[in-house]
C-alpha positions as CSV (number, residue, x, y, z in Angstrom):
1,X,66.2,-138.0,-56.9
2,X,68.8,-140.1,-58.1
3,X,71.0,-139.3,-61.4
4,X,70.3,-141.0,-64.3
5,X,74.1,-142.3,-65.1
6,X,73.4,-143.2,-68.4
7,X,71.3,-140.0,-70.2
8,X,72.0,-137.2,-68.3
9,X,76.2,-136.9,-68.6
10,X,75.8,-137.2,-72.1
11,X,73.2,-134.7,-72.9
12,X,75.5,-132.2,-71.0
13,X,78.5,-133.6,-73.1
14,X,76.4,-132.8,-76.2
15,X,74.9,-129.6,-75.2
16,X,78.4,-128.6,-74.4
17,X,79.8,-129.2,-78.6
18,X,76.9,-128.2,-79.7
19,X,77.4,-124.5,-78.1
20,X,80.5,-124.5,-80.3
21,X,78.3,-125.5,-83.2
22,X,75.5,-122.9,-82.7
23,X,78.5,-120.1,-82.0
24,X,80.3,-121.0,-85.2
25,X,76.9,-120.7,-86.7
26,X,76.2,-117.4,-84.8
27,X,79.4,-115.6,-85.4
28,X,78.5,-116.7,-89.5
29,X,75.5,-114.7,-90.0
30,X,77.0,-111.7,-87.8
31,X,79.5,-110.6,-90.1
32,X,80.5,-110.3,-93.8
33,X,79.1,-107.4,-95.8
34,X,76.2,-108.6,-98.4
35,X,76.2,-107.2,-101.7
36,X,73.2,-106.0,-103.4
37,X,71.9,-103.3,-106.1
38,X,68.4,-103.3,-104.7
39,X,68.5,-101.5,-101.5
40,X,65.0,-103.0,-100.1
41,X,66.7,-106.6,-101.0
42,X,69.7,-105.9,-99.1
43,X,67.7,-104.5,-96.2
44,X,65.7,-108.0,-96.1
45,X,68.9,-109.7,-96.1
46,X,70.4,-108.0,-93.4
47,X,67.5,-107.9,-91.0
48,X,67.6,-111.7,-91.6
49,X,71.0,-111.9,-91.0
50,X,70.4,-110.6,-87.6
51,X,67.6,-112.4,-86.7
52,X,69.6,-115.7,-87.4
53,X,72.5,-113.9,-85.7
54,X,70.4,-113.3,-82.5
55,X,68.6,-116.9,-82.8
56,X,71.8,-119.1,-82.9
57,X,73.7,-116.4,-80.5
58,X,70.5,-117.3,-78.0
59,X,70.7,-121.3,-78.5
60,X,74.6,-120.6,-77.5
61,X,73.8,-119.2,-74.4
62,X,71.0,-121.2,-73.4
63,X,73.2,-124.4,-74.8
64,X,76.2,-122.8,-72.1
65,X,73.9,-122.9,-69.2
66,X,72.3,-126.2,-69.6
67,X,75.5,-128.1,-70.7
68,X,77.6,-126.5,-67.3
69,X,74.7,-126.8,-65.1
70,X,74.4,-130.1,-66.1
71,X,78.5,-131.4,-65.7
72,X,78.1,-130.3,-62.2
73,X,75.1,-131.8,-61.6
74,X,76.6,-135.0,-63.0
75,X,80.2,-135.2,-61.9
76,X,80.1,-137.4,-59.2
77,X,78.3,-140.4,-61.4
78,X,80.2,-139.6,-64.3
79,X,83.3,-137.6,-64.3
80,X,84.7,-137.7,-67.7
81,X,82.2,-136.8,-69.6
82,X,81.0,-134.2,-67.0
83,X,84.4,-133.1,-67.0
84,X,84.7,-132.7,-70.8
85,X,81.2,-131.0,-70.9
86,X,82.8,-128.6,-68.7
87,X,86.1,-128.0,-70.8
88,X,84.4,-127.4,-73.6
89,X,81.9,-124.6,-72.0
90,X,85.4,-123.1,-70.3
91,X,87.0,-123.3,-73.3
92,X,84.4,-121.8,-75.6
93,X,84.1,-119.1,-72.6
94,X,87.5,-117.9,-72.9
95,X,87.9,-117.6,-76.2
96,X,84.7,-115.6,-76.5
97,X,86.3,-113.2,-73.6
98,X,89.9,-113.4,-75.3
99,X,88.8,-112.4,-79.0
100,X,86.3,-109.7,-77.2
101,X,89.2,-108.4,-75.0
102,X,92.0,-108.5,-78.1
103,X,89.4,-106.9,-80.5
104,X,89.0,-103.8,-77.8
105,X,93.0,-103.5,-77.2
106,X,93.5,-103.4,-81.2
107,X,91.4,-100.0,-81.6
């Protein structure tokens, strides 16, 4: 089946900044302490914290996949937007892995 050169390369290229977009978003609701007086109020806000948390930290992943299998599946029509698609999933890649590592080597 032939390669669509016009759709697909850029559906990967936007898959691959929106994975930045849905990390940032993911990496929001994970952290910062709410404050509340009303204990039942702050356990609804923190359960939907981390349901948002796990929602946006699933789009990421699913975002990652779809955006790197599609820049290899559409280098060889178009290989600069394939190859930024694929930057941009390496590059969110390591910096997940480097703040993971450097927050386990500062405890």
């Amino acid at each position: 089946m032939p390669v669509r050169t016009t759709i697909l390369p850029t559906v990967g290229l936007v898959l691959a900044i929106l994975v930045w977009i849905f990390g940032y978003f993911s990496f929001v609701f994970a952290f910062g302490d709410p404050i509340h007086d009303d204990p039942a109020e702050l356990r609804r806000i923190v359960t939907q914290r981390a349901y948002l948390s796990m929602l946006f930290t699933s789009l990421t992943i699913l975002s990652l996949f779809a955006a790197t299998w599609l820049s290899g599946y559409t280098l060889a029509v178009a290989k600069i937007r394939a190859s930024l698609a694929a930057l941009c999933c390496g590059g969110f890649t390591v910096m997940v892995l480097w703040l993971f590592v450097a927050d386990n080597l500062l405890r």
